[in-house]
TORZA-270419 format. One record per residue: x, y, z of N, C-alpha, C in turn; residue in one letter; residue number from 1; chain. Coordinates in nm, 3 decimals. Each point is the difference from the previous one (the first is absolute). Layout:
r n.px: X	n.py: Y	n.pz: Z	ca.px: X	ca.py: Y	ca.pz: Z	c.px: X	c.py: Y	c.pz: Z	res: a	n: NUM	chain: A
...
This chain:
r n.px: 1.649	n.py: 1.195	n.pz: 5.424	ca.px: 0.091	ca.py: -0.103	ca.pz: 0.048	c.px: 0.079	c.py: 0.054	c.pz: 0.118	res: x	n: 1	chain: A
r n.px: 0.038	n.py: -0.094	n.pz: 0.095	ca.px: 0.075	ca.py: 0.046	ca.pz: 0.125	c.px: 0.146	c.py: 0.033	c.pz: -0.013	res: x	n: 2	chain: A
r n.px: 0.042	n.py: 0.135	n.pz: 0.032	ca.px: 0.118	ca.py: 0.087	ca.pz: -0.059	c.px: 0.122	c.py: -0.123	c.pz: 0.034	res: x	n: 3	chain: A
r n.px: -0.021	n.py: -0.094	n.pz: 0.148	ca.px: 0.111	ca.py: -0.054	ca.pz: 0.092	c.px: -0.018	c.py: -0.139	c.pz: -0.151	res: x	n: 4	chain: A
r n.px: -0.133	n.py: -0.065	n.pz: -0.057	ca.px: 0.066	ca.py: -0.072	ca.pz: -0.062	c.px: 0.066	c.py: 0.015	c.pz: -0.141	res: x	n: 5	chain: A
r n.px: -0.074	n.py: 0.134	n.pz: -0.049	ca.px: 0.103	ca.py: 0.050	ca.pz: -0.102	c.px: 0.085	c.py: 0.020	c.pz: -0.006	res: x	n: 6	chain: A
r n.px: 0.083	n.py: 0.004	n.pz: 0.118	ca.px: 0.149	ca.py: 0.045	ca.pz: 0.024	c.px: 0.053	c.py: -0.139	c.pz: 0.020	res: x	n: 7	chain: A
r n.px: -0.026	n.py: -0.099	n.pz: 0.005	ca.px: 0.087	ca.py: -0.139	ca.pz: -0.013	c.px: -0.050	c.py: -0.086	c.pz: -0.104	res: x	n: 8	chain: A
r n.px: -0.063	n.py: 0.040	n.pz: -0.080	ca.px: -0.051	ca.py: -0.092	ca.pz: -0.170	c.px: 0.123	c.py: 0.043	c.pz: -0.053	res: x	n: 9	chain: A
r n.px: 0.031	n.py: -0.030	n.pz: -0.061	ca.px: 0.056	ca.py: -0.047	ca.pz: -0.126	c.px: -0.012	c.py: -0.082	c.pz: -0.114	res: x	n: 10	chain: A
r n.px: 0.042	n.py: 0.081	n.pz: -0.145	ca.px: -0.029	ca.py: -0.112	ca.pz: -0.103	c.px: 0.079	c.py: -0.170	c.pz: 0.022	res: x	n: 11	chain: A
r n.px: -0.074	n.py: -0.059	n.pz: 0.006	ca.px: 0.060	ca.py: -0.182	ca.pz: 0.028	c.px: 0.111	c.py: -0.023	c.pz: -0.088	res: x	n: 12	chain: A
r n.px: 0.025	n.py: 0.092	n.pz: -0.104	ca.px: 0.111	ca.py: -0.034	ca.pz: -0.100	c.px: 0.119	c.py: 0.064	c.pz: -0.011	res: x	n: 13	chain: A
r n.px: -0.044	n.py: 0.170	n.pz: 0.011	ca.px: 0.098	ca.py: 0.056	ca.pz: -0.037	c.px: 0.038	c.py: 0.067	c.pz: 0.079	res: x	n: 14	chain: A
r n.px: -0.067	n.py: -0.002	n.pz: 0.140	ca.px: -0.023	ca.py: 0.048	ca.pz: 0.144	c.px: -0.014	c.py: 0.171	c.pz: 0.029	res: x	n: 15	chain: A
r n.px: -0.054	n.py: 0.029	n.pz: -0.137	ca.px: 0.031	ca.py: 0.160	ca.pz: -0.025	c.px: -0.179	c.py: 0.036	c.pz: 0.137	res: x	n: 16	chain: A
r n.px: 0.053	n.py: 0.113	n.pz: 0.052	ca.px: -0.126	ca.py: 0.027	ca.pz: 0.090	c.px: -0.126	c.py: 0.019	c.pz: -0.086	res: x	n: 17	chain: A
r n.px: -0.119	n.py: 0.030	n.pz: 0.043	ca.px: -0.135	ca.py: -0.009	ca.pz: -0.025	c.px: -0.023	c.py: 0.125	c.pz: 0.014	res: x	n: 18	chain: A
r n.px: -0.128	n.py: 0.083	n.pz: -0.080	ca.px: -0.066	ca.py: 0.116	ca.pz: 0.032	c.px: -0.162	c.py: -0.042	c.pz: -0.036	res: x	n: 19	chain: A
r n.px: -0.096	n.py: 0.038	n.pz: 0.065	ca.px: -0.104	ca.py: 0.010	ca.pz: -0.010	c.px: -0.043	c.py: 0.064	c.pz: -0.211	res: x	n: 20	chain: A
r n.px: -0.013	n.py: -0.079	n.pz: -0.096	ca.px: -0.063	ca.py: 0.018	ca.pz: -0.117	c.px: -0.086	c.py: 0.171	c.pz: -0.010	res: x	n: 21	chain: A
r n.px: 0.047	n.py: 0.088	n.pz: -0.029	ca.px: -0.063	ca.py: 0.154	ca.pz: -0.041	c.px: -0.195	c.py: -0.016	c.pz: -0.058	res: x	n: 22	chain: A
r n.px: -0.072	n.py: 0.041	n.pz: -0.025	ca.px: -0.102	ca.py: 0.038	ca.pz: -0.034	c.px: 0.003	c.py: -0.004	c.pz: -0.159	res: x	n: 23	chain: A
r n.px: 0.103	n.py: 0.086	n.pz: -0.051	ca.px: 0.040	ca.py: -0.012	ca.pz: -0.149	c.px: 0.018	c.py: -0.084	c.pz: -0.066	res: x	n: 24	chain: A
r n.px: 0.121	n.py: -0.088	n.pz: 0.095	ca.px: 0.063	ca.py: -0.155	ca.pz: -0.029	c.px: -0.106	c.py: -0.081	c.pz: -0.001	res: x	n: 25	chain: A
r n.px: -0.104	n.py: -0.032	n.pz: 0.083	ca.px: -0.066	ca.py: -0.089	ca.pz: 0.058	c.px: -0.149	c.py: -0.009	c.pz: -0.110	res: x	n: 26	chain: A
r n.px: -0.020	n.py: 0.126	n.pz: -0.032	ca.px: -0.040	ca.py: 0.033	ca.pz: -0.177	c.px: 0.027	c.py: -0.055	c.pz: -0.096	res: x	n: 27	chain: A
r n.px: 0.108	n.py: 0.066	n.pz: -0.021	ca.px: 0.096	ca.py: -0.105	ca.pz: -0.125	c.px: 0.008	c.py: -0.127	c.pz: 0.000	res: x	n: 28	chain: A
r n.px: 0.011	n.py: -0.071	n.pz: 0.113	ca.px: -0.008	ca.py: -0.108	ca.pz: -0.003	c.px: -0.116	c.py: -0.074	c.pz: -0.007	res: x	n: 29	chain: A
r n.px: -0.122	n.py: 0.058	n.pz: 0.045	ca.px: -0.124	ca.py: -0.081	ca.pz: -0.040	c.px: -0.053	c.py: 0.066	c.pz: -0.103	res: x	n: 30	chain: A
r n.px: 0.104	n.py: 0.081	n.pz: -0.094	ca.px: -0.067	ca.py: 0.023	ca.pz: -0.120	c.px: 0.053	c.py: -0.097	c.pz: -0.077	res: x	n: 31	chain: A
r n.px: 0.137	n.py: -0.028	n.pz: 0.012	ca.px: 0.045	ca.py: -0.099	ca.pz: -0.098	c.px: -0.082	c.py: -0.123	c.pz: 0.034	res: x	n: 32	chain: A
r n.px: 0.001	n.py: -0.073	n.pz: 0.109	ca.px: -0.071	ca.py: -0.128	ca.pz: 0.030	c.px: -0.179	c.py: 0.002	c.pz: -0.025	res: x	n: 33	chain: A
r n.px: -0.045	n.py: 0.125	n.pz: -0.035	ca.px: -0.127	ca.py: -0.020	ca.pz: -0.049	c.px: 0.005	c.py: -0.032	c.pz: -0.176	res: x	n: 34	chain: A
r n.px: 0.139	n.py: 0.043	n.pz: -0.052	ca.px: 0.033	ca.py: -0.036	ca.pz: -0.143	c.px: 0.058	c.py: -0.151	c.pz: -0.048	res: x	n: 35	chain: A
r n.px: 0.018	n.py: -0.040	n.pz: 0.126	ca.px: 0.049	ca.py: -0.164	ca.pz: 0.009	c.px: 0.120	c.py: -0.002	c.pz: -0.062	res: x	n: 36	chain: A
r n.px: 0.076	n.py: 0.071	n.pz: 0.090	ca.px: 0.149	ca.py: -0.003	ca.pz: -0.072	c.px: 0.106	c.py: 0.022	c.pz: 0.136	res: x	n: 37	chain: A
r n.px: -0.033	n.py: -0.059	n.pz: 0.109	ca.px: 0.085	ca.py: -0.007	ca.pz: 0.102	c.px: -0.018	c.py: -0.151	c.pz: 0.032	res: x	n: 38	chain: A
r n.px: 0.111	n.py: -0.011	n.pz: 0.045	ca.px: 0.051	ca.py: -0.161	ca.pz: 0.040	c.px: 0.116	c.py: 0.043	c.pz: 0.145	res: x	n: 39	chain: A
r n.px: -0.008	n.py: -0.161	n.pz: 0.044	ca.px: 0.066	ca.py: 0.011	ca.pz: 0.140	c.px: 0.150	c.py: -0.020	c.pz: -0.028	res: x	n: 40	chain: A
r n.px: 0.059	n.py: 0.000	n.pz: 0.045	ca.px: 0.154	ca.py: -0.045	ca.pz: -0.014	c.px: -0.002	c.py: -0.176	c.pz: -0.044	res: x	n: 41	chain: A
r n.px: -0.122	n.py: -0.083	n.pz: 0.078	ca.px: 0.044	ca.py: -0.124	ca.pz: -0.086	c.px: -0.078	c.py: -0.012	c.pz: -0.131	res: x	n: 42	chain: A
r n.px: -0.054	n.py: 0.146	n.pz: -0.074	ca.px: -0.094	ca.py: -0.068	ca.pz: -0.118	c.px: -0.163	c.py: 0.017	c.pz: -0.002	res: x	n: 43	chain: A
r n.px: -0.040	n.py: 0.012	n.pz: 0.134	ca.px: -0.130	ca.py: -0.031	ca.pz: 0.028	c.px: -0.064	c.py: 0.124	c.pz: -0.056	res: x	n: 44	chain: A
r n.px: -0.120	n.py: 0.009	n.pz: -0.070	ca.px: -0.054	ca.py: 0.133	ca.pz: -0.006	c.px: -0.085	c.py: 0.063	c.pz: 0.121	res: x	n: 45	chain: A
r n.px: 0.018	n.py: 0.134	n.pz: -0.055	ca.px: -0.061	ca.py: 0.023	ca.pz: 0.189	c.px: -0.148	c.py: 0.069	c.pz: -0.043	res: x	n: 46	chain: A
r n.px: -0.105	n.py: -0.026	n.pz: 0.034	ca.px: -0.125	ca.py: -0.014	ca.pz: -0.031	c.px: -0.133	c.py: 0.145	c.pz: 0.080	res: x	n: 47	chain: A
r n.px: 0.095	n.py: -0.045	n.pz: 0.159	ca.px: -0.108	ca.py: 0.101	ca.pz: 0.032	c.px: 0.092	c.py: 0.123	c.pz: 0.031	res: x	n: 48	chain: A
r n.px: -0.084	n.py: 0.123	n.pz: 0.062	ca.px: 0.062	ca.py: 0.096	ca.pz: 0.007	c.px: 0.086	c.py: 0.022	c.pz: 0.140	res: x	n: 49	chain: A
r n.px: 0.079	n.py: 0.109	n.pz: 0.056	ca.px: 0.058	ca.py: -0.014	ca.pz: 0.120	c.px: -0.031	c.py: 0.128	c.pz: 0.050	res: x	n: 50	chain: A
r n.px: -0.036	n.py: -0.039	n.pz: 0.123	ca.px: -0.063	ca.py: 0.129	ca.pz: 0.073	c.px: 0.141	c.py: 0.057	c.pz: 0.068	res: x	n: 51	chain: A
r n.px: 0.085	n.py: -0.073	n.pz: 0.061	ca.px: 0.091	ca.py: 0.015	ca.pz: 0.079	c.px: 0.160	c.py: -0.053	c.pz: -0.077	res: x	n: 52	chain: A
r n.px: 0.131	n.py: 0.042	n.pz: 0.018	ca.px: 0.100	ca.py: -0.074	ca.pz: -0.007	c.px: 0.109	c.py: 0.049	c.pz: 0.048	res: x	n: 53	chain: A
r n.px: 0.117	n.py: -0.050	n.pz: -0.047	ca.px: 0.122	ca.py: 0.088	ca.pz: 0.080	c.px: 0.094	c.py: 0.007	c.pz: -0.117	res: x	n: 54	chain: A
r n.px: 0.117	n.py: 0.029	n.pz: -0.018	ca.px: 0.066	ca.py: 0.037	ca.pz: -0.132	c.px: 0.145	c.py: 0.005	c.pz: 0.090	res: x	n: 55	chain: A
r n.px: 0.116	n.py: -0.071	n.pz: -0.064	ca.px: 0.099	ca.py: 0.004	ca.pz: 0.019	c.px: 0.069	c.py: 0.174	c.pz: -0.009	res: x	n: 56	chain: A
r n.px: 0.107	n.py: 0.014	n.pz: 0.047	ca.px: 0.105	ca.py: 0.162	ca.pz: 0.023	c.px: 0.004	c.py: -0.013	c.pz: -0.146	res: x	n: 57	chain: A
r n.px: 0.025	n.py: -0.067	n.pz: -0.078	ca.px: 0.123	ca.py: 0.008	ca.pz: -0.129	c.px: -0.166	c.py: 0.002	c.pz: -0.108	res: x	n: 58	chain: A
r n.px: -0.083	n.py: 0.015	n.pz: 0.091	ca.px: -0.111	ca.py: -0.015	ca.pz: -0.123	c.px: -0.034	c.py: -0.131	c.pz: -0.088	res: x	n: 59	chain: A
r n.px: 0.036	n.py: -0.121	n.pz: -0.003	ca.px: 0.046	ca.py: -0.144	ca.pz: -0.078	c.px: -0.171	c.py: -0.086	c.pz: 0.019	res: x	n: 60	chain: A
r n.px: -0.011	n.py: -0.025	n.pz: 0.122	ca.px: -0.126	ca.py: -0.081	ca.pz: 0.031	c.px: -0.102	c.py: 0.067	c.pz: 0.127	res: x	n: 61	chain: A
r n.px: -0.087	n.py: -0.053	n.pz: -0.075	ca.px: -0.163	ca.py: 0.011	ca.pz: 0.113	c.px: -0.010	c.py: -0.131	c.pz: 0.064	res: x	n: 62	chain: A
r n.px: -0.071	n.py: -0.005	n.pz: 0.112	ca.px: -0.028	ca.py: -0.043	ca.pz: 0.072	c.px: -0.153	c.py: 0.022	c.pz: 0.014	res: x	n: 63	chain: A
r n.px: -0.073	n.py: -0.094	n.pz: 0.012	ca.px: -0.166	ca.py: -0.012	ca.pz: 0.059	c.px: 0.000	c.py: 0.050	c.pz: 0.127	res: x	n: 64	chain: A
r n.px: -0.106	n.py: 0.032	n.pz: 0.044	ca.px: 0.013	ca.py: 0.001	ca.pz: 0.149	c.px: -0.220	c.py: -0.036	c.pz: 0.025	res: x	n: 65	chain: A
r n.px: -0.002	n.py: -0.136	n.pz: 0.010	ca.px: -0.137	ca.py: -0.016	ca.pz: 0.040	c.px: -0.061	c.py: -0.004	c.pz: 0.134	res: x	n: 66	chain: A
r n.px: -0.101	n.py: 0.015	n.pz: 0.012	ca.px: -0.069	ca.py: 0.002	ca.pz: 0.112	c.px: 0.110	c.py: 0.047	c.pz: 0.143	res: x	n: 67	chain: A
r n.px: 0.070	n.py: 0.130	n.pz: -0.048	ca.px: 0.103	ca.py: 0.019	ca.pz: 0.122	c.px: 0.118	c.py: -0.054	c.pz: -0.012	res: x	n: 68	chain: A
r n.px: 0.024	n.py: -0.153	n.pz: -0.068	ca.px: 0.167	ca.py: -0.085	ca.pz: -0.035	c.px: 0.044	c.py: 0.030	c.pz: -0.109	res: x	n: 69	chain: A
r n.px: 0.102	n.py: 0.032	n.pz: 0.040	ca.px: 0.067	ca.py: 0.028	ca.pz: -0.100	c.px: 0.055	c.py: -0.159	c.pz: -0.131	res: x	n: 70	chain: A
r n.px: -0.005	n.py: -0.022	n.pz: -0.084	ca.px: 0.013	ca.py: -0.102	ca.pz: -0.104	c.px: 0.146	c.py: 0.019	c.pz: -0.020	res: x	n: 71	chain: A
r n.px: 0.133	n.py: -0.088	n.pz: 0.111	ca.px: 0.087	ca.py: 0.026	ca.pz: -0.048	c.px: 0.107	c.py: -0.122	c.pz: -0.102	res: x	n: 72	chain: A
r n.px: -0.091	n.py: -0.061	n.pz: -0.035	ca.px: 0.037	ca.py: -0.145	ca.pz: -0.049	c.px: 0.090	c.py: 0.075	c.pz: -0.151	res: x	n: 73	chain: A
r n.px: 0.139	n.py: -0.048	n.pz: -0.024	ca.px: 0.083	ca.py: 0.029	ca.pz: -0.127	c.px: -0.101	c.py: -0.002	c.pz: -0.139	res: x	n: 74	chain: A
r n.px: -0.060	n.py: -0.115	n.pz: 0.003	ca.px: -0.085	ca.py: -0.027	ca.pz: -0.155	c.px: -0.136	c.py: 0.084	c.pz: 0.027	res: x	n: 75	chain: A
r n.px: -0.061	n.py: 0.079	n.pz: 0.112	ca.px: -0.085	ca.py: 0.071	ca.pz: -0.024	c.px: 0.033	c.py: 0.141	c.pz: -0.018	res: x	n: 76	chain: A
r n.px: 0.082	n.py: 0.067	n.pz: -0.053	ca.px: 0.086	ca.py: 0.092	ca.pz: 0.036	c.px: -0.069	c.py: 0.097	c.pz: -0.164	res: x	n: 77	chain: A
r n.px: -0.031	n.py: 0.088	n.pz: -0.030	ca.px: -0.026	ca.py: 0.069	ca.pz: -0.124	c.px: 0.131	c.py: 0.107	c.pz: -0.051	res: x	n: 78	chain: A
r n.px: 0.046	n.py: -0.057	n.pz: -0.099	ca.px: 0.138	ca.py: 0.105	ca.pz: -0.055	c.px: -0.074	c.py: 0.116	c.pz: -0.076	res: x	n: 79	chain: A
r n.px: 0.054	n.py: 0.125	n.pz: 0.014	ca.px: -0.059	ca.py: 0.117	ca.pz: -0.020	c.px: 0.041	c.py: 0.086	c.pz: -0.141	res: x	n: 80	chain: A
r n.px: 0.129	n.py: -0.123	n.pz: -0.075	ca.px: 0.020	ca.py: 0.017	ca.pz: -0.139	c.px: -0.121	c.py: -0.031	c.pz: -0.063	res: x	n: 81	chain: A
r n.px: -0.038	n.py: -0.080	n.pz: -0.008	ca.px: -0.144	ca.py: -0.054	ca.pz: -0.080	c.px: -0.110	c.py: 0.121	c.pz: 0.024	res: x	n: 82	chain: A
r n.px: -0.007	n.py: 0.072	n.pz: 0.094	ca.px: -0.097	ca.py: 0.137	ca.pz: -0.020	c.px: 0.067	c.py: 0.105	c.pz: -0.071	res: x	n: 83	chain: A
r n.px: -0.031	n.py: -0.006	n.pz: -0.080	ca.px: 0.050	ca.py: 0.133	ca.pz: -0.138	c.px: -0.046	c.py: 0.162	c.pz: 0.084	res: x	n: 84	chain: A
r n.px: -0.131	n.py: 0.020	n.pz: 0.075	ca.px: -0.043	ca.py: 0.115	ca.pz: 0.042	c.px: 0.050	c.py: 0.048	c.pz: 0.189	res: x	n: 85	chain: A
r n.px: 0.095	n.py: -0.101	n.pz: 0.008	ca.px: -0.018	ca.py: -0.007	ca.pz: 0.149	c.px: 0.121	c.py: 0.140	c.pz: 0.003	res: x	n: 86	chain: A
r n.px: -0.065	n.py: 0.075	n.pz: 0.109	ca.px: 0.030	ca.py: 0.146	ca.pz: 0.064	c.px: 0.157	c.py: 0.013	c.pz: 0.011	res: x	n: 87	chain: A
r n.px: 0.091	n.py: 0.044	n.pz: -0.046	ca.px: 0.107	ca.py: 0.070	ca.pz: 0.038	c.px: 0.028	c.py: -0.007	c.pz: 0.183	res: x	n: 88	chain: A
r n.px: 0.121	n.py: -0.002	n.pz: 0.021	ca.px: 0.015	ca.py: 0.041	ca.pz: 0.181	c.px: -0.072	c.py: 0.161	c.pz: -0.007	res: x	n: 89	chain: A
């Protein structure tokens, strides 16, 4: 992702900055969603896996990032309580 637009994303909600999702994290997270136990912030279950995302400073929510865009819509947003295995800072 382009460093100039990572540096002006922000979460749409809580406006906490963005970091590019770790290798570890990005694991964990399509380990839980291959167990069908991740959902979006509005409910939705999330089905396929994520190659890419971004992760709020405070650690709280993921973000998609497809084909290059980033998915910054509030109700597509993945809270990172619901992953029981997800990585420590």
């Amino acid at each position: 992702m382009d460093k100039r637009l990572l540096d002006i994303l922000c979460c749409p909600v809580s406006k906490m900055p963005l970091r590019p999702l770790g290798k570890r994290e990005l694991d964990a997270l399509n380990d839980a969603i291959a167990t069908g136990k991740v959902d979006t912030v509005a409910g939705a279950p999330v089905r396929e896996r994520v190659g890419e995302a971004l992760l709020t400073t405070d650690r709280k929510v993921i973000y998609r990032v497809e084909d290059g865009i980033p998915v910054m819509l509030p109700e597509e947003g993945i809270g990172t309580l619901q992953l029981s295995g997800f990585p420590a800072a």
